[in-house]
Structure formats: structure tokens, C-alpha cells
N, C-alpha and C positions, 0 to 999 in steps of 0.2 A: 585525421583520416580514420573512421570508423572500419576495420575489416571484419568482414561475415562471411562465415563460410557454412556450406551445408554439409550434411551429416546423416550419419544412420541411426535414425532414434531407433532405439527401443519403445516399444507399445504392446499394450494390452493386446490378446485374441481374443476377438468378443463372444470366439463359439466356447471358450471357455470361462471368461473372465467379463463378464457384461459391464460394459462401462461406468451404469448409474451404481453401479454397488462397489467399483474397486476404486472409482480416484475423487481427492480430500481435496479439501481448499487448503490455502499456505499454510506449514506449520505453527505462524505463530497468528493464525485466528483460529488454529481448532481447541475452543472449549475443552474441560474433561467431560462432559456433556458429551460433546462431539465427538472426543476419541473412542468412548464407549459404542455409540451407536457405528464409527465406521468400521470397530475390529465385529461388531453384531452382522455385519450386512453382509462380508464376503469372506472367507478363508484367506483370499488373495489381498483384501485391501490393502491399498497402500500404507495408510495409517502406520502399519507395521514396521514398516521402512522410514516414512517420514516423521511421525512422532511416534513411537512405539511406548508401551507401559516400559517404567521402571519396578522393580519388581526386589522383594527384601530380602532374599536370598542372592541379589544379582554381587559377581565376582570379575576379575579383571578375565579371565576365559570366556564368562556367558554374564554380558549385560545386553541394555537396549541397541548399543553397538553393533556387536556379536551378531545376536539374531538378526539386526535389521539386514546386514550384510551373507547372512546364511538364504534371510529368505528371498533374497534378491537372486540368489546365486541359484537355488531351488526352482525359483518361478523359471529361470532364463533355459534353467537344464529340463524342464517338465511341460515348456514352448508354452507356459503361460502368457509371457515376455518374450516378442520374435523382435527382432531388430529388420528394419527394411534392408532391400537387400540394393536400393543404390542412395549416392549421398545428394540428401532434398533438403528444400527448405519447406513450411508449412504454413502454408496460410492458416490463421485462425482468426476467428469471428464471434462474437459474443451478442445475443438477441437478448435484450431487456428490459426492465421499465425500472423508470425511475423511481425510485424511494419517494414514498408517499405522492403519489400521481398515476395516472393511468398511461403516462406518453410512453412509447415504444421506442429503444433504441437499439443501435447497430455499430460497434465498435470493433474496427478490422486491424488485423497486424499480420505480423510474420513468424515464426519462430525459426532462427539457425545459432550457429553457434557463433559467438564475438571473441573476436580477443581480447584476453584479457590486458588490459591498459594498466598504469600507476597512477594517479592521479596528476602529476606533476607532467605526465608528456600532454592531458588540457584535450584528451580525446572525449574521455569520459567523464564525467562529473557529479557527484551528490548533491542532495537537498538538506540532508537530514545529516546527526553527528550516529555514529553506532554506541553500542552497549558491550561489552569483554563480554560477557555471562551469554547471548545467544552465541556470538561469535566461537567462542569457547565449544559449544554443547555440535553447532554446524561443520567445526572441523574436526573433531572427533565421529561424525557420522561421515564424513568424504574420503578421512583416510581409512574406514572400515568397508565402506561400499565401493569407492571411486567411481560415485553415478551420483550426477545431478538431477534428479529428481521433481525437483522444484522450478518455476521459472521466474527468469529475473523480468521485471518489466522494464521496459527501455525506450525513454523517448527520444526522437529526432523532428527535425522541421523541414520539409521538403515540400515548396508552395506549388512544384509542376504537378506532385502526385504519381510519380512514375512507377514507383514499388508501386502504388496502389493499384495502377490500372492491368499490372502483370495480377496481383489478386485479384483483381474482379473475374479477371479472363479465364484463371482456377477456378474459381466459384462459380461456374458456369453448370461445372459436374455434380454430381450425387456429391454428399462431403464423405470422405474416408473414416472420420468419426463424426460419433452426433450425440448427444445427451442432454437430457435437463437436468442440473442440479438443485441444492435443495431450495437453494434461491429463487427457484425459477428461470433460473437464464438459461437458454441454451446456447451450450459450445457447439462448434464447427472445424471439423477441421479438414484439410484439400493436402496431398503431399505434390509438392512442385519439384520435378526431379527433371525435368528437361533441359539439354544444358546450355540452349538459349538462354531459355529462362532464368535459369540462374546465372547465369555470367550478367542480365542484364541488370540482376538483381544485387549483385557487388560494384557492379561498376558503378549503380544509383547510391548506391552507402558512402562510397568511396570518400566524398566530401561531406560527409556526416561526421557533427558533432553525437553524443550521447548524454543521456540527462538521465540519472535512476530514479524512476519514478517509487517503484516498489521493490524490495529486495535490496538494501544498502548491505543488511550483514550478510546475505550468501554471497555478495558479489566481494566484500572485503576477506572471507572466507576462503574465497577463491583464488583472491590474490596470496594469501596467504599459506597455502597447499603449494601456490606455485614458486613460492620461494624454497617450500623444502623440498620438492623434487626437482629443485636445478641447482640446491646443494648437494643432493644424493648425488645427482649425476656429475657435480662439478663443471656444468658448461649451462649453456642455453641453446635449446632446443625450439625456432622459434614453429616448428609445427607438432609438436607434440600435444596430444589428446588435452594434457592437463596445462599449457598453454589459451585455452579457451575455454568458454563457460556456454551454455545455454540460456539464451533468450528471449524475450518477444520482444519485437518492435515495432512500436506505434507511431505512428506522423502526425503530430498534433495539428498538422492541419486538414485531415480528415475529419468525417463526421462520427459522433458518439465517443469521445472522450469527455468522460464526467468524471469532476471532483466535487465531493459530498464534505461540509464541512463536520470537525469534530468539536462538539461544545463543551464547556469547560465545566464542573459540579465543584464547590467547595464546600468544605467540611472541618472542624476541629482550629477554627479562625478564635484565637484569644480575646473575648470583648468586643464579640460582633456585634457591631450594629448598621445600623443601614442608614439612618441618619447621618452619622458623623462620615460614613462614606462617601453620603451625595455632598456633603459638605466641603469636605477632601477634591471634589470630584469637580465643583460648582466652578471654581474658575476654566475649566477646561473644556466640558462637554456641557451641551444643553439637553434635559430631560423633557421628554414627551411620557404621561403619565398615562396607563388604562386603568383606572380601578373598579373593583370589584367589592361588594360584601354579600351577595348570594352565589349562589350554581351555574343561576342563569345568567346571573350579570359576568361573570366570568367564563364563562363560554362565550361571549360574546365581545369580551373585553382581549380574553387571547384570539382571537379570529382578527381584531383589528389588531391588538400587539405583531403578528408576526406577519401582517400587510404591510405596515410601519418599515418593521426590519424586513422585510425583503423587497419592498420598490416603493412603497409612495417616499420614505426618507431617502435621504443623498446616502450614498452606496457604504461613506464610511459608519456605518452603525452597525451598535453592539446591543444588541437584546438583553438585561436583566431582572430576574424573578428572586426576589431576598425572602426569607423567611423575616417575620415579623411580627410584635405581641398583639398590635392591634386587632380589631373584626377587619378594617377597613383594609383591603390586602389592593396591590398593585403591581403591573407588569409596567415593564418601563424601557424604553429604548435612548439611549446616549449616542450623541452627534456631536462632532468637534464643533465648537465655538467659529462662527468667521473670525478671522484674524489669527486663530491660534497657530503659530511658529509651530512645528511638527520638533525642527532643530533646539526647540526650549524646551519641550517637552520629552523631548526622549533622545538625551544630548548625547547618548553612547551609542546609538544608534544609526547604520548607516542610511545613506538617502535611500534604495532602494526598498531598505525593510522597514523603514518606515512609511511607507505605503501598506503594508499586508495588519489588516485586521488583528490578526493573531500575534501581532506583536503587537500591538497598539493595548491591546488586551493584556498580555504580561508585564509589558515596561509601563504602561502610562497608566492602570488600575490597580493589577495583582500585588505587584511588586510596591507601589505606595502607599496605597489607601489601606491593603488589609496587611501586607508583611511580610506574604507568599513569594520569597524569594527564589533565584532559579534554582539553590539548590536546594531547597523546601519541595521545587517543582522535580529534579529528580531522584530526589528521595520520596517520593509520591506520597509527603507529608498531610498535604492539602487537598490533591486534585485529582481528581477522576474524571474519566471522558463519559460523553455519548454521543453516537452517533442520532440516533432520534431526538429532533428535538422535547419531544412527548416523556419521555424516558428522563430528559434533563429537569424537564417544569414537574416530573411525580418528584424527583430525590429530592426537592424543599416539600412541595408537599405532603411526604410521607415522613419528614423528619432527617432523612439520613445526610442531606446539606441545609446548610445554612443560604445557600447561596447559589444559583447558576447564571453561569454564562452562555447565553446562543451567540453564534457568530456567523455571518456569511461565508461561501467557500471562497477560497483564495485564486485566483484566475492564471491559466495554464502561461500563459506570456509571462507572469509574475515568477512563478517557479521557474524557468527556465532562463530568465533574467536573472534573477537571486544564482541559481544552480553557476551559471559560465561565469561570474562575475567572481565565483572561487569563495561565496559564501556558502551559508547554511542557516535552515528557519529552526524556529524552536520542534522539539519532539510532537508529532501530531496535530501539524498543520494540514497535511494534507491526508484525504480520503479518495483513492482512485479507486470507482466502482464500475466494474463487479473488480472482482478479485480472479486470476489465472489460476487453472486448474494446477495440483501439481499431478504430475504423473500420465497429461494424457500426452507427451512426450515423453524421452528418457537420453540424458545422454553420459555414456557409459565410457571414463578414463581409462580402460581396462579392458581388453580381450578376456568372453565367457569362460571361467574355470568348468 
């Protein structure tokens, strides 16, 4: 039983604080690129607070801590930061297009705050395994601010659409916030504070599972915070501020939920060749060849390469681009053999993940043919992502791989399958696009000093 409860964000004043120049995409996509250009844009940005610079004089009195939590405390006293004044939930809405295409989409949710769950009471769920090193860096900024900042994304499946139709009937108004960010998407956001509405909007949770789609380490974070302030206090508190977390909730069976595959770049492989690869490779998968030895003829050769890999082949294909001594260059796309056993092929492997692309790609390729073991894979010996596939096919053409992988995205039934069944996909299976603002929410553990 998922519980939701609404709340008093904290938010920006836009006669003060204008939206496109104060709130950041998630912590851990802001570039140092990024971080520079968000502390450029406003005095207020959030930046400051959600990744803030480290700095070579910083001390256990004044590090990125410190400040992040001074400026928070600043904004809140200076009505940069007003908190509403009843407890809502918030529709939010995301207008965008898709990555490389012109299509237009529309991805609606909610933000309130969840309780936080343990894994083991089967409310809540992951995809993904976390890292000590963010987790580490997130609860040191929680216990200096006690404001979640950032938003967890959070899937559920509900086929009537009932949360939804209470959104729409929000979004009927002017929206409460509005921005385009640098992406071009514009956010939306409605405050739903009526308490129809929101009672109808717990009672709709109520037999909701959850699936983390985005946000596994603030949400372990979180959990984490909450063990030591219910040793502080020596009891459990089950409605205390730091008992819940902040955030969005999506229905996957609404419309404009996109997942964008990440493709795989290798590098620094021992006695690469591409030969002895497809050789390795030849009892398993059947190759479809494009080749190339001009400009043109390769403009034309990837035009039908990644037709191949995105619908005229059967769904299980893996796109690869090798470097190689030849002129004669080629794109190539691999399909499982008929007859191939999945269970022969990838024998550690359960049924269900043996279905998703991105494991078919580390267990039945990475891991045999060239060596790239998983813990080669998190020691990021080998591998580097991109999300463009354009950006994957330059790293062999420019030198810096020997090798990429394109992959199809992995299909939302599939994760939330893997997720409840009390597994977990390898690191960078999935891409949920866009990305949730942090900051144009705020929810604050802690009465304003």
C-alpha cells in the first residue's frame, strides 16, 4: 500500500527569483559545464544548494555543506523561498520532443510526499543497484539542509487513470509555475490543495505498488536519514517530516512516458579485433552487414544500419560499429539465431532478464567475446555510455573506441517486471526523458530558522 500525503512546498517567488535562471536538472546530470553556467545565471540558483562548488580552503565549519544549508536558510528568511501556505499535492507536466525527431510529447504526474518504505515490506521497489560515493555525498547535504530539493521519480500502474483525471481537471487553470528549460521542455506545474481532491487522490494510491524509476540513491538516502533520527529520538515517529520523502508520480499507463536507450562505447580492449569477435559471436547471433568505403556510401549505409536496428529486424537486435585496419569499413546489426536457447546462452541469468537487450549485450557479448567483465564494467575499465546514438558511431570514428554498442530502449512493462519480481538491471539500462526539475518543489524536514 503506497501512502501519499500532501505538503507545503517550499518554492521559488518569481518577482524575485525567475524560474528559468534559479532551478537545475538532477544533481547528478549537471556537468562542471553546467554547474558553472547555473551559479552565472542567478545569485539564488539552486546549483548552490544541490551541487554547490568545493572550494580549497573548505573546513569542517564552511564546506559545500555549510553553505548549501546557510543559503537555503537565507533564501527562506529573505521570502526568496515562500512555502504555501496549505498542504497540496502538484500536478506537474512536462511538453517535449523527442530526441532526434520532431514528435511532441506530454508526460503528466503528481508531486507529494511518500512514505518512506524498506525494501523488504514489497511497497517500494528498484531497478537499479546504488553506489556508497553519491549516497555518502546526499546524506551529508540532508543532514545539513533537512530539504529535499531534488525529486524522486516514482512509477505506479493504475489502468482506470483516476489520479489522472483529477490532473487534468488541475490543468484546466493558468499553471502556478511555467518554464522552458535548456532542453526545451516546458514544465508545468498546478498546486491541488482541495481536500476532495486530495483525499481522492490517497485513496487512488492506496493500492499502489512503486517502482524507482529515477532517484534510487536520494531515495536510499532517505531511508538512511531515517534511521538516524528515530535512533536520535529512540522510537518511531510514523508522521514525522523525516518519515517521508518527496516525489513525482507517474502512471505508466498514461501518455508520454519515454525511455531513451544508453549505448554502450568500448575502449582499451586487449587484442581487439573484430574478426575473431564475429567468430566468438557466429554460433549465436546472425549478422546483417552495411558497408561502406566512401562518405557517401556511409551516409547511406548508417541510414539503413539503424532502419535494421530499429524495426525492419525482429526487436531482439544489437547495433555494432568496430573500428578496423581495413578501407572497407562496416555497420552491422546481430539477431539471435532461431533456435538459440537464451537458457544456454546466458545460464546465470534469470528468465525475465534474459529478455532485456542490455543484458543480452553484457552477458552473451561484453563479457565473452572481448573480457569486459561486470567488474571491469564497474570499475568503468572499458565502457562509456551515450545517449546519442551519433555521439557513439563518432567515439570509433574519432579513435577514442575501438568499438560501440547501439541498443534499443528497454520497454516500461519490462522494468517494472524485473523491479517487483525483487530484481535489478545492470547500471544504465534505462533513460527516463526528460529529466524532473530539482527545486521547482521543495520539501523542508525542518521548521525555518
Amino acid at each position: 500500500m503506497a501512502r501519499v500525503f500532501p505538503f507545503r512546498a517550499f518554492r521559488y517567488n518569481p518577482a524575485c527569483a525567475p524560474f528559468e535562471r534559479v532551478l537545475t536538472q538532477p544533481y547528478d546530470k549537471i556537468s562542471p559545464a553546467m554547474q558553472e553556467k547555473y551559479y552565472a545565471a542567478d545569485p539564488h540558483n539552486l546549483i548552490a544548494v544541490e551541487k554547490g562548488r568545493s572550494l580549497p580552503a573548505d573546513t569542517p565549519q564552511n564546506n559545500v555543506y555549510t553553505r548549501a544549508a546557510a543559503a537555503l536558510a537565507g533564501w527562506i528568511a529573505n521570502g526568496i523561498l515562500q512555502q504555501d501556505p496549505e498542504p497540496s499535492f502538484y500536478a506537474y507536466s512536462q511538453e517535449y520532443t523527442m530526441p532526434g525527431t520532431e514528435e511532441r510529447r506530454t508526460r503528466r504526474g503528481f508531486i507529494g510526499a511518500g512514505q518512506l518504505e524498506d525494501y523488504s515490506a514489497r511497497v517500494v521497489f528498484r531497478h537499479e543497484q546504488t553506489l556508497s560515493g553519491p549516497k555518502a555525498d546526499r546524506l551529508e547535504l540532508l543532514r545539513h539542509t533537512q530539504t529535499h530539493t531534488g525529486q524522486l521519480f516514482m512509477l505506479y500502474s493504475d489502468s482506470q487513470r483516476r489520479v489522472d483525471e483529477i490532473l487534468a481537471d488541475a490543468e484546466s487553470a493558468a499553471p502556478d509555475t511555467q518554464l522552458c528549460d535548456e532542453y526545451g521542455v516546458i514544465h508545468r506545474l498546478w498546486i491541488v490543495s482541495r481536500p476532495d481532491s486530495v483525499a481522492e487522490i490517497q485513496k487512488a494510491m492506496q493500492d499502489q505498488t512503486l517502482v524507482i524509476a529515477d532517484g534510487h540513491h536520494r531515495y536510499e538516502t532517505a531511508l538512511a536519514y531515517r534511521s538516524e533520527r528515530r535512533a536520535h529520538a529512540g522510537k518511531i515517529e510514523p508522521h514525522a517530516p523525516f518519515e517521508r520523502v518527496m516525489m513525482t508520480f507517474i502512471n505508466t499507463r498514461s501518455e508520454g512516458l519515454t525511455i531513451l536507450p544508453t549505448h554502450r562505447v568500448a575502449a582499451n580492449i586487449h587484442d581487439f579485433s573484430w574478426p575473431a569477435i564475429r567468430r566468438h559471436l557466429e554460433p549465436w547471433f546472425a549478422t546483417e552487414e552495411f558497408s561502406f568505403s566512401s562518405h557517401a556510401e556511409k551516409a547511406e549505409a548508417r541510414k539503413k544500419f539503424l532502419a535494421c536496428l530499429h524495426g525492419v529486424c525482429p526487436r531482439r537486435a544489437i547495433g555494432v560499429y568496430p573500428a578496423t585496419d581495413s578501407r572497407k569499413r562496416a555497420f552491422y546489426v546481430l539477431t539471435l539465431r532461431d533456435g538459440v536457447h537464451l537458457a544456454q546462452l546466458l545460464p546465470s541469468v534469470s528468465r525475465l532478464q534474459r529478455e532485456l537487450d542490455v543484458v543480452l549485450l553484457h552477458e552473451g557479448i561484453l563479457e565473452p567475446a572481448l573480457g569486459i567483465t561486470p567488474q571491469a564494467v564497474t570499475a568503468e575499465a572499458h565502457l562509456t555510455y551515450e545517449r546519442e546514438a551519433t555521439a557513439a558511431l563518432e567515439a570509433v570514428d574519432s579513435g577514442r573506441a575501438q568499438i560501440s554498442f547501439l541498443l534499443n530502449p528497454c520497454r516500461i512493462d519490462q522494468v517494472m517486471k524485473i523491479a517487483t519480481a525483487g530484481e535489478v538491471m545492470p547500471q544504465k539500462s534505462t533513460d527516463f526523458y526528460p529529466k524532473l526539475l530539482s527545486g521547482i518543489t521543495m520539501y523542508r524536514l525542518a521548521s525555518p530558522s
